[in-house]
TORVEX-872875 format. One record per residue: x, y, z of N, C-alpha, C, O in turn. Coordinates in Angstrom, 3 decimals, decimal comma, always signed. Example, Ala and Ser with C-alpha at 12.3 -4.5 7.8 and 13.67 -1.06 7.14 Angstrom:
((+13,190 -5,690 +7,800) (+12,300 -4,500 +7,800) (+13,200 -3,300 +7,800) (+14,236 -3,319 +8,465)),
((+12,850 -2,250 +7,080) (+13,670 -1,060 +7,140) (+12,900 +0,030 +7,870) (+13,409 +1,138 +8,039)),
// end
This chain:
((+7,746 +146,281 +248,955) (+7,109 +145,199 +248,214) (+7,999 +143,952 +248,308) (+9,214 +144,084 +248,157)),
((+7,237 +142,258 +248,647) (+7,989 +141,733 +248,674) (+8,918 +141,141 +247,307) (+8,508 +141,285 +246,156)),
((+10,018 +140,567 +247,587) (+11,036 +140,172 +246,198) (+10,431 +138,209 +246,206) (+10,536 +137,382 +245,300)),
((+9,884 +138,069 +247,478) (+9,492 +136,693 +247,012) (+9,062 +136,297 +245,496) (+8,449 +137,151 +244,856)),
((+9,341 +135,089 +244,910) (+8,664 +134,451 +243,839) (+8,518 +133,095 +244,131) (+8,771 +132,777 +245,292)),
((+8,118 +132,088 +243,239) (+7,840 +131,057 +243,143) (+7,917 +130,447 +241,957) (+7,708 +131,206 +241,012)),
((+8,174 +129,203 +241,650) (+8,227 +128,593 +240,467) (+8,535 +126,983 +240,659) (+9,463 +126,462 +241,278)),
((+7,452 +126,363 +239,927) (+7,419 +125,133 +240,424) (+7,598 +124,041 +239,139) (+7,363 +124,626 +238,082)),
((+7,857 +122,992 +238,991) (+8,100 +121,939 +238,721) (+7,455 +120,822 +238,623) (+8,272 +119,955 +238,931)),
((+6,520 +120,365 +238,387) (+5,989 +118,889 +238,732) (+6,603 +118,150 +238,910) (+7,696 +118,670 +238,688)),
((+6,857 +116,729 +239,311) (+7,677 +115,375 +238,917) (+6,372 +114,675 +238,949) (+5,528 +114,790 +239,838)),
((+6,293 +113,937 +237,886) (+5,189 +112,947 +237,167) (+6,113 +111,238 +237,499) (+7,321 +111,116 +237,300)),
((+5,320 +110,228 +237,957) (+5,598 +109,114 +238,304) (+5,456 +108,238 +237,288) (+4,300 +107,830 +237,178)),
((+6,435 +107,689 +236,295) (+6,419 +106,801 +235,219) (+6,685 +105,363 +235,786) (+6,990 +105,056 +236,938)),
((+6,451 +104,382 +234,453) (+7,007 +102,703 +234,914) (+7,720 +102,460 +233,906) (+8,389 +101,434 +234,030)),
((+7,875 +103,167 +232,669) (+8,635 +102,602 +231,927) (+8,986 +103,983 +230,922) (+8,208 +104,878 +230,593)),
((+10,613 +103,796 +230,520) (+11,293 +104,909 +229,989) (+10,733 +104,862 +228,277) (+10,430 +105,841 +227,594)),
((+10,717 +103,781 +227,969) (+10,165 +103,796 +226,339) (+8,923 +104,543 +226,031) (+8,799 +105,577 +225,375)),
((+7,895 +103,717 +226,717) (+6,840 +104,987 +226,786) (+6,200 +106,336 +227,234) (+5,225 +107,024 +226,930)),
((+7,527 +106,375 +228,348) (+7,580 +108,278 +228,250) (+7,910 +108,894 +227,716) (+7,541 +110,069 +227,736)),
((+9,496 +108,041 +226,331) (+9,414 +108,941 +225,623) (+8,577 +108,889 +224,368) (+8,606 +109,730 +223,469)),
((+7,804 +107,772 +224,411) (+6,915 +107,698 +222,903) (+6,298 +108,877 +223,013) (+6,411 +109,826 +222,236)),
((+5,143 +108,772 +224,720) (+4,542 +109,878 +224,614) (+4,683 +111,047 +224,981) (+3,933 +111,939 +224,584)),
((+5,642 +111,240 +225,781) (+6,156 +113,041 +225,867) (+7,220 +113,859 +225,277) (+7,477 +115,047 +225,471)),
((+7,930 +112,781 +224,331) (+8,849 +113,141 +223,350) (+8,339 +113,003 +221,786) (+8,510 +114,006 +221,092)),
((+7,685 +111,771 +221,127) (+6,844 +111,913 +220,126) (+5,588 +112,226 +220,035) (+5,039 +112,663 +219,024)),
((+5,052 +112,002 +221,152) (+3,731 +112,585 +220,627) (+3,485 +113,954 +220,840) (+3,128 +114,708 +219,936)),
((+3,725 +114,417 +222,406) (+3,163 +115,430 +222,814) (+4,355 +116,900 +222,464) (+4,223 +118,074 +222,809)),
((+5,554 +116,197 +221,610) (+6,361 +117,398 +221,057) (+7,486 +117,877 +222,427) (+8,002 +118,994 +222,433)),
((+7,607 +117,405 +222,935) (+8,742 +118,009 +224,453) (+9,973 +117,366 +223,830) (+10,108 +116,624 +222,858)),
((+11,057 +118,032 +224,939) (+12,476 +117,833 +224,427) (+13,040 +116,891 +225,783) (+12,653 +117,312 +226,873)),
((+13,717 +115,939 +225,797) (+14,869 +115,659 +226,830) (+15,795 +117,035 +227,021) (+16,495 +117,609 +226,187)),
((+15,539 +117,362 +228,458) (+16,901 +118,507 +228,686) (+17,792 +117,697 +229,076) (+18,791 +117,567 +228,369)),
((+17,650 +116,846 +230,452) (+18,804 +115,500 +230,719) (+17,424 +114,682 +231,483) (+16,203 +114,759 +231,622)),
((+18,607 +113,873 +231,841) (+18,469 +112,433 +232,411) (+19,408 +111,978 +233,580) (+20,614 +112,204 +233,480)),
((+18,990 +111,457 +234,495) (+19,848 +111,194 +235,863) (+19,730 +109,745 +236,014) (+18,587 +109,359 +235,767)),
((+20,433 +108,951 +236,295) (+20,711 +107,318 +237,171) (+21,880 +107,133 +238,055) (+22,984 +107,283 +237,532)),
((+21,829 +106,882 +239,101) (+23,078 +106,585 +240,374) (+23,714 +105,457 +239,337) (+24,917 +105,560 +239,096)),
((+23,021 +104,470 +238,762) (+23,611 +103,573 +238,120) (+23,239 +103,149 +236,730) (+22,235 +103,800 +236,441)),
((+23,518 +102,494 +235,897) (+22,305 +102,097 +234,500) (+21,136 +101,242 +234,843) (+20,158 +101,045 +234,122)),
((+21,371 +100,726 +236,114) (+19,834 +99,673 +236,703) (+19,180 +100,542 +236,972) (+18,021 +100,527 +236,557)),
((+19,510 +101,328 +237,538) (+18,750 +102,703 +238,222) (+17,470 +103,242 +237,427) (+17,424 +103,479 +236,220)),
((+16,458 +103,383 +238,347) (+15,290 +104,452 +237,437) (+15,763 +105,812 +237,011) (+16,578 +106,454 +237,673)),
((+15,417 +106,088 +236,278) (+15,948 +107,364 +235,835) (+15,164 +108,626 +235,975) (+13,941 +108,716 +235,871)),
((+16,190 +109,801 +236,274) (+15,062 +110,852 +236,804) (+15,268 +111,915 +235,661) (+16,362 +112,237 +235,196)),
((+14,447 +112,244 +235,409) (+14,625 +113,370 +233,977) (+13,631 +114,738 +233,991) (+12,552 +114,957 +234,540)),
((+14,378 +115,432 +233,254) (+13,762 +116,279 +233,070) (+13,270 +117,016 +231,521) (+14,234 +117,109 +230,761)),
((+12,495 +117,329 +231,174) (+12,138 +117,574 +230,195) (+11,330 +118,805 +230,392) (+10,847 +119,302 +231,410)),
((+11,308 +119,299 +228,666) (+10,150 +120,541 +228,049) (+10,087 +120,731 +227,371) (+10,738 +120,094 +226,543)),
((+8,831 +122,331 +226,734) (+8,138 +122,571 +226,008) (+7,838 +123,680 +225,854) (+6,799 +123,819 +226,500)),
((+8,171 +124,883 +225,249) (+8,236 +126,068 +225,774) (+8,583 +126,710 +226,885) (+9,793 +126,896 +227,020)),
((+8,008 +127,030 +227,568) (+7,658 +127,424 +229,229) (+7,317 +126,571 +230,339) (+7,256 +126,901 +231,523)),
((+7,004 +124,947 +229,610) (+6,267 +124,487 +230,511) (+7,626 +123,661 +230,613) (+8,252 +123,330 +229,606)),
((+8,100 +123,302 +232,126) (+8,706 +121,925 +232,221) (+8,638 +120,768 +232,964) (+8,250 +121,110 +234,081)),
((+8,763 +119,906 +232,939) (+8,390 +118,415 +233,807) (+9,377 +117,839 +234,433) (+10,464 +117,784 +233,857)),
((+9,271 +117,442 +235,369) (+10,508 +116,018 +235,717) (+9,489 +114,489 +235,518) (+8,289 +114,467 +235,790)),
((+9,979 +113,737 +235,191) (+9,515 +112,526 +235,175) (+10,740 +111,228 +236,010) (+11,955 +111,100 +235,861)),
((+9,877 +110,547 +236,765) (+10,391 +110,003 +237,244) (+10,268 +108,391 +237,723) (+9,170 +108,156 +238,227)),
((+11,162 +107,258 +237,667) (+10,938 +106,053 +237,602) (+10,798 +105,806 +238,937) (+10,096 +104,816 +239,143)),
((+11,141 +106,255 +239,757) (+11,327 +106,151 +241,406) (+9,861 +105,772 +241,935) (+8,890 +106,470 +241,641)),
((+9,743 +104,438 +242,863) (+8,713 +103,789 +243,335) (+7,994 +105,036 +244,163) (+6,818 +105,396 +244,100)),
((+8,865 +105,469 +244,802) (+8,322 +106,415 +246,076) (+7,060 +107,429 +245,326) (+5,835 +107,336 +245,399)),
((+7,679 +108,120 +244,809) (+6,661 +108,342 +243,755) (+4,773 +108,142 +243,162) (+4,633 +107,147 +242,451)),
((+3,952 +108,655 +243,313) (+2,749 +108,610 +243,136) (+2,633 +108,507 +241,660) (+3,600 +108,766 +240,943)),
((+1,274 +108,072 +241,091) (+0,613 +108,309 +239,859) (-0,475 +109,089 +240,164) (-0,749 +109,298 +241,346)),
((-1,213 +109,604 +239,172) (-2,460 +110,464 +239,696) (-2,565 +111,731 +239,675) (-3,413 +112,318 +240,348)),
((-1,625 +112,396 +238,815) (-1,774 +113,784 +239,193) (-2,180 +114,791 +238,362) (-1,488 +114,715 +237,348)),
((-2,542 +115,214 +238,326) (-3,367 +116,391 +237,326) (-2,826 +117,762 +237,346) (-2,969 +118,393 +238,393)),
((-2,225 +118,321 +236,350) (-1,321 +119,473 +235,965) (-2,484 +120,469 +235,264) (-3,196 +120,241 +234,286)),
((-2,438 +121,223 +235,809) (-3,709 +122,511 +234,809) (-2,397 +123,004 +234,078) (-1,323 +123,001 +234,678)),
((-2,518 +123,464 +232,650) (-1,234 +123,973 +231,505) (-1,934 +125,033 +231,390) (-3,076 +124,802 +230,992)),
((-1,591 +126,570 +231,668) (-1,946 +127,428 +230,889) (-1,603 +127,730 +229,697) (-0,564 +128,388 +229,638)),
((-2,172 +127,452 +228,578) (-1,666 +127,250 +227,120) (-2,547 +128,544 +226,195) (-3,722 +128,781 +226,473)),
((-1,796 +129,338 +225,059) (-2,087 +129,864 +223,832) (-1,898 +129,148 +222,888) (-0,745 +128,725 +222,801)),
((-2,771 +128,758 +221,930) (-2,819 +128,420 +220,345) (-3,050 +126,803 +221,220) (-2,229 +125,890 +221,129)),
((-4,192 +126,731 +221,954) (-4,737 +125,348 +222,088) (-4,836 +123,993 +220,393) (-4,424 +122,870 +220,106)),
((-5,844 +125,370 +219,608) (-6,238 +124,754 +218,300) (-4,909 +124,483 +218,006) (-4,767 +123,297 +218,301)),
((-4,034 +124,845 +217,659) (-2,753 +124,825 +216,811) (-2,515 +123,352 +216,970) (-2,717 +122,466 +216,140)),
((-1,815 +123,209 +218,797) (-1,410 +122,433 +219,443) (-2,324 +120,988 +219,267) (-1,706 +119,939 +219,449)),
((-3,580 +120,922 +218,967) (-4,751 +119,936 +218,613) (-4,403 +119,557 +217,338) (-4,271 +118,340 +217,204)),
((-4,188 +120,325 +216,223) (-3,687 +119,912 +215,262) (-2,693 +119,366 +214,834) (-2,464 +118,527 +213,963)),
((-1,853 +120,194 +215,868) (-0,513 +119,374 +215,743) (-0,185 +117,888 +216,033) (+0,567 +117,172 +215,371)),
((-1,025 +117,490 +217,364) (-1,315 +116,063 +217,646) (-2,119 +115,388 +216,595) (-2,066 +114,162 +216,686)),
((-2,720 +115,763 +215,793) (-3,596 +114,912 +215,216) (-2,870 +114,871 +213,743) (-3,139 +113,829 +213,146)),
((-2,097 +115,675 +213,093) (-0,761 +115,712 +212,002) (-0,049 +114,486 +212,246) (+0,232 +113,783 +211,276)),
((+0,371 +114,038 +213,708) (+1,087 +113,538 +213,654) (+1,091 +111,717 +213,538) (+2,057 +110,980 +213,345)),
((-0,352 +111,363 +213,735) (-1,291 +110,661 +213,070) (-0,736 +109,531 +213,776) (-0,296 +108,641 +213,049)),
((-0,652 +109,357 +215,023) (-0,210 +108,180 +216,081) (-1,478 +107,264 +216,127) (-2,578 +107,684 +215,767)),
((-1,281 +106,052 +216,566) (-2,701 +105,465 +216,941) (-2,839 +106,148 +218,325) (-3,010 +105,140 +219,010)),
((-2,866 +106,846 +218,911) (-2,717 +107,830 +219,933) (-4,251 +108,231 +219,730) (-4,441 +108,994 +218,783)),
((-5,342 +107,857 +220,439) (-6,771 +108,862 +221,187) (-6,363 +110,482 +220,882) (-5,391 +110,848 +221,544)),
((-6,835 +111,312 +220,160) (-6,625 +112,719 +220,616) (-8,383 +113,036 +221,085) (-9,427 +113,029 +220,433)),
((-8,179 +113,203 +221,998) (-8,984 +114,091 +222,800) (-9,850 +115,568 +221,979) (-9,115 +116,184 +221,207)),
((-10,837 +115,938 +222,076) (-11,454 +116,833 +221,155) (-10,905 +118,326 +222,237) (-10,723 +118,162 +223,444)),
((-10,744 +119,428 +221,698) (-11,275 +120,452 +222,231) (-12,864 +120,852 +222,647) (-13,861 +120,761 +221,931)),
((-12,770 +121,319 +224,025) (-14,246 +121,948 +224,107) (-14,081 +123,126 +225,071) (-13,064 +123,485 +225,664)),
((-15,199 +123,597 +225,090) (-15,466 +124,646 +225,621) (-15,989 +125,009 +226,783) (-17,215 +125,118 +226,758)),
((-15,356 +125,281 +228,012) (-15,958 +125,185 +229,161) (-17,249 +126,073 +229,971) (-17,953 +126,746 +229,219)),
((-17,452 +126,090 +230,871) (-18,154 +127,049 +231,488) (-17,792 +128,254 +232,083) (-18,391 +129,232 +232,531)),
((-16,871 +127,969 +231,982) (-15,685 +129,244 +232,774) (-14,866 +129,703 +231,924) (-13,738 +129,992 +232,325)),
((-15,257 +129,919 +230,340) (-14,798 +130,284 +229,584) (-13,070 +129,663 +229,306) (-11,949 +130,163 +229,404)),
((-13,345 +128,989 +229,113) (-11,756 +128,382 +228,271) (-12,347 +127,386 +227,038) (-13,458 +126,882 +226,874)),
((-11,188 +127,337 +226,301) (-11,168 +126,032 +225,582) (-10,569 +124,953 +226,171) (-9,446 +125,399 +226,403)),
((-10,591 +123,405 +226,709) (-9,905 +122,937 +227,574) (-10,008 +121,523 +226,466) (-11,000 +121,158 +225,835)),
((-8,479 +120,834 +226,491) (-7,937 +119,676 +226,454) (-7,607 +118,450 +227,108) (-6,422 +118,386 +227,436)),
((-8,319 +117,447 +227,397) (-7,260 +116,371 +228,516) (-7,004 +115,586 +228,395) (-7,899 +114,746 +228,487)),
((-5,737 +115,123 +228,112) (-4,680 +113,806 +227,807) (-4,146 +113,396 +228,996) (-3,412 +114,099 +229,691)),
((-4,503 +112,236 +229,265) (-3,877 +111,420 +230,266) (-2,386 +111,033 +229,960) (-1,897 +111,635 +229,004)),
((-1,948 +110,542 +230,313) (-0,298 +109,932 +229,773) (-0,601 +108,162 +230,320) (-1,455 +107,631 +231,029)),
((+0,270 +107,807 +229,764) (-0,338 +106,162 +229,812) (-0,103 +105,488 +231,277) (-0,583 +104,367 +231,441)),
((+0,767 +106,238 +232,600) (+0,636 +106,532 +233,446) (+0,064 +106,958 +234,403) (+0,674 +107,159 +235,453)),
((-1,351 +107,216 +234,260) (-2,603 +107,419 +234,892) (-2,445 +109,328 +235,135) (-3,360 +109,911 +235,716)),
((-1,217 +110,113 +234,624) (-1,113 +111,619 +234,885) (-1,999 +112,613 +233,958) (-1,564 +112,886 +232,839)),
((-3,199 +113,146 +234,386) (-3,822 +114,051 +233,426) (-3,124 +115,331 +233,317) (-2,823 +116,039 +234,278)),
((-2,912 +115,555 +232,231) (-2,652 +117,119 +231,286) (-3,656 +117,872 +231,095) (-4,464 +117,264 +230,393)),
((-4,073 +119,052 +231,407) (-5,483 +119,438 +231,325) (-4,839 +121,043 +230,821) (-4,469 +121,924 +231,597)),
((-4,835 +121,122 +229,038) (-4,695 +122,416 +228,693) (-6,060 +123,486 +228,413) (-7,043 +123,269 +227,705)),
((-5,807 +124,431 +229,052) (-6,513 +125,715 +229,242) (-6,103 +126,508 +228,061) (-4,962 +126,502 +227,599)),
((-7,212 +127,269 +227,548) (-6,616 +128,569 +226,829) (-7,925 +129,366 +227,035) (-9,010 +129,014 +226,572)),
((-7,642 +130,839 +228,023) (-8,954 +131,763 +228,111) (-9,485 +132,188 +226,677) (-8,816 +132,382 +225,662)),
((-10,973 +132,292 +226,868) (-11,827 +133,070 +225,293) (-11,638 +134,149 +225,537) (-12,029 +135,032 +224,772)),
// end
């Protein structure tokens, strides 16, 4: 049997450090693990998370916007509530119910990157 695995990473394309962390540090509940710059002018490359899930975000031009992350998530509701507790002028997005049986969530980031949380019925 093979020992191969896999495990991947996103890097999400930001323009500005204040509002990644408004919204992926206050709103959406993630932690700074670190932060990288060759210099302090420098864009900064970071990494962050949230349980299980983790991100890099990154200021670097090269870099795309546009990308859409499927989250396999438990306690969707919880997590809905929890955004909406926290009573941001922040859009929360409703839960619904798909065709393919999930409950599904989708928050863009102010960066044009959709978050699209799943939780199977």
């Amino acid at each position: 049997m093979s020992q191969i695995k896999f495990k991947g990473i996103p890097t999400f394309r930001i323009f500005n450090y204040n509002e990644a962390v408004e919204f992926y540090i206050n709103f959406l509940g993630f932690t700074i693990d670190w932060e990288h710059r060759f210099a302090p002018s420098e864009p900064v490359y970071m990494q962050i998370s949230r349980n299980e899930l983790t991100l890099h975000l990154s200021e670097n031009k090269r870099f795309q916007t546009g990308v859409i992350i499927f989250i396999d998530t438990k306690g969707i509701e919880e997590f809905h509530n929890e955004l909406v507790e926290r009573n941001t002028a922040k859009s929360i997005p409703e839960v619904s119910e798909t065709d393919w049986q999930t409950l599904q969530m989708e928050i863009e980031d102010p960066f044009g990157n959709l978050l699209r949380f799943n939780e199977t019925i």
